[in-house]
C-alpha positions as CSV (number, residue, x, y, z in Angstrom):
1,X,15.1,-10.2,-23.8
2,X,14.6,-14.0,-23.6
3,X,12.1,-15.9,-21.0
4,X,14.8,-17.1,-18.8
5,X,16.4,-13.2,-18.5
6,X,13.3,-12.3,-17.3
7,X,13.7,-15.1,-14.9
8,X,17.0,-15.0,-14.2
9,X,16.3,-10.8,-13.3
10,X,13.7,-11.8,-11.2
11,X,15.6,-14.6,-9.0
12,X,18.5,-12.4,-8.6
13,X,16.5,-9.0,-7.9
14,X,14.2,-11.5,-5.1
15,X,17.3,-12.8,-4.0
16,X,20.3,-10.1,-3.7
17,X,17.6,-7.5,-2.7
18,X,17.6,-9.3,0.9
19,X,20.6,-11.3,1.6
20,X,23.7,-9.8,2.3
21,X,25.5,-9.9,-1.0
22,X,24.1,-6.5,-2.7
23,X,21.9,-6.6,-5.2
24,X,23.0,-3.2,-7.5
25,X,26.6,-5.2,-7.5
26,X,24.9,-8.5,-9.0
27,X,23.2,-6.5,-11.2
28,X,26.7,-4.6,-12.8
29,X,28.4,-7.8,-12.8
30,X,25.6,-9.3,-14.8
31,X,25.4,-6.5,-16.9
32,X,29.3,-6.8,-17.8
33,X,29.5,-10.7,-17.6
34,X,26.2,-11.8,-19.3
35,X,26.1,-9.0,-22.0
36,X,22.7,-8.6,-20.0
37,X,20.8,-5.3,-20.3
38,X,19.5,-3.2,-17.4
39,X,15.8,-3.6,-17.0
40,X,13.5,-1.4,-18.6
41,X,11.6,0.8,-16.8
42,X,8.9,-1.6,-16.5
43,X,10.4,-4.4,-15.5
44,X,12.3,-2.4,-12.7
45,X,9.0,-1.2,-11.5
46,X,7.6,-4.4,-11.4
47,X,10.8,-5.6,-9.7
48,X,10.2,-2.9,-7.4
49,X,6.8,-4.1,-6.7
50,X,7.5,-7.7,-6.2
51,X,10.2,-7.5,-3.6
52,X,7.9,-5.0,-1.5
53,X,5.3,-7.8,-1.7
54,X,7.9,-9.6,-0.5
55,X,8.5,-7.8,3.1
56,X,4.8,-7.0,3.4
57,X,4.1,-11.0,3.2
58,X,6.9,-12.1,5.7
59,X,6.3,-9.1,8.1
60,X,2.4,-8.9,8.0
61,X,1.7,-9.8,11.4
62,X,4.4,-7.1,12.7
63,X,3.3,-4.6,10.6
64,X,-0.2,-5.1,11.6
65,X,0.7,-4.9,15.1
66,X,2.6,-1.6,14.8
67,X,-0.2,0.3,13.5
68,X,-3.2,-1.9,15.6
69,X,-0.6,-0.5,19.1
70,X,0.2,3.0,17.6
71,X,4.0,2.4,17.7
72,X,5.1,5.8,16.7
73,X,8.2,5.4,18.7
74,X,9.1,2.5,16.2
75,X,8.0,3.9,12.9
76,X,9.9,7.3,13.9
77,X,13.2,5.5,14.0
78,X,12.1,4.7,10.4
79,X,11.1,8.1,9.1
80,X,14.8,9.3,11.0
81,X,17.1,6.6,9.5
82,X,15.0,7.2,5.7
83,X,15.6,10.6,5.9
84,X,19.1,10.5,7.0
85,X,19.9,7.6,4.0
86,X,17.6,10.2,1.6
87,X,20.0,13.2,2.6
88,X,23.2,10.9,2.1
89,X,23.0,8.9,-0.4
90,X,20.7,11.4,-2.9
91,X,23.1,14.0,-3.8
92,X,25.4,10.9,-5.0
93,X,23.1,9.1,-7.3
94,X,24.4,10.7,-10.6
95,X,28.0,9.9,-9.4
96,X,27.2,6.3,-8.6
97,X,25.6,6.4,-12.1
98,X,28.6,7.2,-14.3
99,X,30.7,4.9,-11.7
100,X,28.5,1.9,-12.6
101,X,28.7,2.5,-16.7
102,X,32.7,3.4,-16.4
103,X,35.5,0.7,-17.2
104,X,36.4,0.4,-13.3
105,X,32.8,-0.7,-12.2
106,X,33.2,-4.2,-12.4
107,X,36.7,-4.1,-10.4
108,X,35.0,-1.8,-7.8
109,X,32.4,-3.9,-7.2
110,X,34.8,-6.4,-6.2
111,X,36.4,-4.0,-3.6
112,X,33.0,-3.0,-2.4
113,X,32.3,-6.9,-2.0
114,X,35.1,-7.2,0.4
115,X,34.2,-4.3,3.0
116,X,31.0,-6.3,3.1
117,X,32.5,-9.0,3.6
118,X,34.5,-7.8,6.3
119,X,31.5,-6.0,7.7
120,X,29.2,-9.5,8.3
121,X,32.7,-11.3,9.6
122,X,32.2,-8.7,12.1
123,X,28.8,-9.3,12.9
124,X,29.4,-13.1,13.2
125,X,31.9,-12.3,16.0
126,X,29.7,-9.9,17.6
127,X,26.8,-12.6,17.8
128,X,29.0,-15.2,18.6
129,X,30.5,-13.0,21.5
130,X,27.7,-10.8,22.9
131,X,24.4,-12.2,23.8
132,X,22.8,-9.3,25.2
133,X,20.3,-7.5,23.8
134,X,19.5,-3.2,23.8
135,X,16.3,-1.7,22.6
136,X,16.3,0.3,19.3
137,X,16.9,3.8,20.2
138,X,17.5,7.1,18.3
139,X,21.4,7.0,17.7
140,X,21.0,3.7,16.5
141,X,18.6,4.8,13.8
142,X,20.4,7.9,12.9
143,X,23.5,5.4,12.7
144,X,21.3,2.8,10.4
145,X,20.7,5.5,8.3
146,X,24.1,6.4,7.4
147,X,25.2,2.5,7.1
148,X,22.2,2.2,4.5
149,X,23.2,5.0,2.5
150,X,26.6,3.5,1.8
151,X,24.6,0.9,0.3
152,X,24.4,3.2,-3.2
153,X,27.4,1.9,-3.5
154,X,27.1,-1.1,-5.9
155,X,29.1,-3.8,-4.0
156,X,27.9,-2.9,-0.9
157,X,24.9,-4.4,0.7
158,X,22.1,-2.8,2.0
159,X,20.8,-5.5,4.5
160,X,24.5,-6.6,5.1
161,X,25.3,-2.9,6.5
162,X,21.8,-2.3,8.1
163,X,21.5,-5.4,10.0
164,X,26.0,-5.5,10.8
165,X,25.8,-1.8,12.1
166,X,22.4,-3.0,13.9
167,X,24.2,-5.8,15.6
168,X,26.8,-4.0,16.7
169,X,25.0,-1.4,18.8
170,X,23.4,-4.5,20.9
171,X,20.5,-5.5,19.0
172,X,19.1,-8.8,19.3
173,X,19.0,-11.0,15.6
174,X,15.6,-10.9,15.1
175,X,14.8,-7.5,16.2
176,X,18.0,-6.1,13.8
177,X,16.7,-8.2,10.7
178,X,13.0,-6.6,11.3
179,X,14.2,-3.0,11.4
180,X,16.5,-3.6,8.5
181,X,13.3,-4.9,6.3
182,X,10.7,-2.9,7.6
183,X,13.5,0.1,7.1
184,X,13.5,-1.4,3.2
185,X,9.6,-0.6,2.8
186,X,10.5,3.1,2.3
187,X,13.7,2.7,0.5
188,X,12.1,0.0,-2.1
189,X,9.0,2.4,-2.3
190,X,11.1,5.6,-3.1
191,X,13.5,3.6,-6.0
192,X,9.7,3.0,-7.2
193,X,8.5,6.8,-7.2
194,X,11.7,7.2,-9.0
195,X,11.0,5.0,-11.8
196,X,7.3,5.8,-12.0
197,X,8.5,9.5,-13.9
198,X,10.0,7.5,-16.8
199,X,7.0,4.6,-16.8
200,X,4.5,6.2,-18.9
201,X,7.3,7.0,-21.7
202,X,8.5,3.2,-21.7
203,X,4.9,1.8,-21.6
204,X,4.3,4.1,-24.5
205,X,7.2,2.7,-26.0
206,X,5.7,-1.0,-26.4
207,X,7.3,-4.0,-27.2
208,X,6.5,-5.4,-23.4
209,X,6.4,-9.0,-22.7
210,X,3.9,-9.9,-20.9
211,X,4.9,-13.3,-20.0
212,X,8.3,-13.0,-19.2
213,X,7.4,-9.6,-17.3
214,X,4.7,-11.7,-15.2
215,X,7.5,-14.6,-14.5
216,X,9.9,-11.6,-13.1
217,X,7.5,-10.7,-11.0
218,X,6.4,-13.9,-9.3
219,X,10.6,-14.9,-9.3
220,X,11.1,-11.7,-7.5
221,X,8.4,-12.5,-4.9
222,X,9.3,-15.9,-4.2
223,X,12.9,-15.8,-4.4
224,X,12.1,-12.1,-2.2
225,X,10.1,-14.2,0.4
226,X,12.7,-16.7,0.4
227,X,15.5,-14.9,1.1
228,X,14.5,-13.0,4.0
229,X,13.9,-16.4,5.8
230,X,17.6,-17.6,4.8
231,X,18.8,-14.3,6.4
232,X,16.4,-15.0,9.2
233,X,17.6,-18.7,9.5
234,X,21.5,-17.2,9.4
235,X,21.2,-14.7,12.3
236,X,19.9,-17.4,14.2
237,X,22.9,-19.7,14.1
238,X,25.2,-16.8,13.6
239,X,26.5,-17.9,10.2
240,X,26.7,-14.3,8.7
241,X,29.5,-15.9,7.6
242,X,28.9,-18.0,4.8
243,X,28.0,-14.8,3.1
244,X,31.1,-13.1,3.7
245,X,32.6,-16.1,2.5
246,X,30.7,-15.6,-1.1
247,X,30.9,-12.1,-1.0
248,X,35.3,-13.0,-0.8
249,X,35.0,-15.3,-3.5
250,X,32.9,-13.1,-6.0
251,X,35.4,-10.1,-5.2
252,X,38.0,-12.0,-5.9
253,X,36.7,-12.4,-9.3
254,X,35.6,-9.4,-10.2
255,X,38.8,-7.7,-9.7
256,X,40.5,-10.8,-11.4
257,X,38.1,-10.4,-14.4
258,X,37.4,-6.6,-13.7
């Protein structure tokens, strides 16, 4: 690959890892479009790495404070919605696999844009509507869970269901975005375990470039860091849908072009 596909993965993996726009859809539609390769096990791993940074730097303080109080309660709605999303969305992944390579992928991706399209429209109104706020319980989780494991679904996106289903059992913006990105931590570190089987074969295959594997990174991280803040800055003035309105406009494409 070039420099500037090394970049370009990067700023989209930082980017559509976050906001509400799916990141495994971006990544079949550029796949298709571009005539751009899938990363190499190396790269993905590294990609995997950077948008983790990413969380870790923009939730540090939170983090900190969950394990300086001892929130158990809080980190056992994680380990429940993991675990559900794990038992969901595992038995699937050779399914999704063939899906993604097959002739239809590019068209289905569109569709998949629209439900989340549809799904943040719905969160907008909620926001817009509702102002009260319900702690974080165990249904909810259990519920988060499910939503996130529809996200192995290329076209639909992970934060966009997480942080929609979220909102619509009554949590406040800023309380739905953190569990949706601390909830990420697992998810991004398990895609990484996945990988790490196949990294000693692909570094013994060679041929890395260590520049343009270095720029992915550090595009990844910013763009990663970045993104969480426009998401942040969204839920605040309930403009969800702006995303949906991209999402609608990328669909439309896809199944145009698909």
């Amino acid at each position: 690959m070039e420099i500037w596909d090394y970049l370009l993965l990067g700023a989209v993996q930082g980017l559509t890892e976050f906001l509400p726009v799916s990141s495994s859809g971006h990544l079949v539609l550029l796949e298709h479009w571009l005539d751009l390769n899938p990363p190499g096990v190396v790269l993905e791993v590294a990609l995997h790495i950077a948008t983790l940074l990413s969380v870790l730097v923009v939730y540090r303080r939170d983090i900190a404070r969950l394990w300086r109080e001892g929130n158990w309660r809080y980190l056992g709605y994680i380990v429940l919605a993991t675990a559900v999303t794990v038992a969901i969305a595992l038995p699937f992944k050779q399914l999704v696999a063939a899906l993604t390579d097959s002739a239809a992928a590019v068209r289905f991706v569109g569709i998949m844009l629209f439900i989340t399209a549809a799904w943040l429209l719905l969160a907008d109104w909620r926001l817009r509507r509702s102002k009260a706020e319900r702690p974080l319980g165990w249904p909810a989780s259990l519920l988060t869970g499910i939503a996130q494991a529809l996200a192995v679904l290329p076209g639909i996106s992970r934060s966009g269901a997480t942080i929609g289903l979220l909102i619509q059992t009554g949590q406040g913006r800023r309380a739905a975005a953190r569990f949706s990105f601390l909830l990420s931590v697992p998810v991004i570190l398990g895609a990484g375990m996945l990988s790490i089987g196949d990294l000693s074969a692909g570094l013994a295959q060679g041929h890395i470039n260590g520049l343009g594997l270095g720029l992915a990174f550090v595009a990844a991280l910013v763009f990663g860091i970045a993104a969480i803040h426009l998401v942040l800055a969204a839920l605040h003035r309930a403009h969800l849908s702006l995303f949906a309105l991209y999402c609608i406009v990328l669909g439309i494409v896809a199944v145009i072009l698909g």
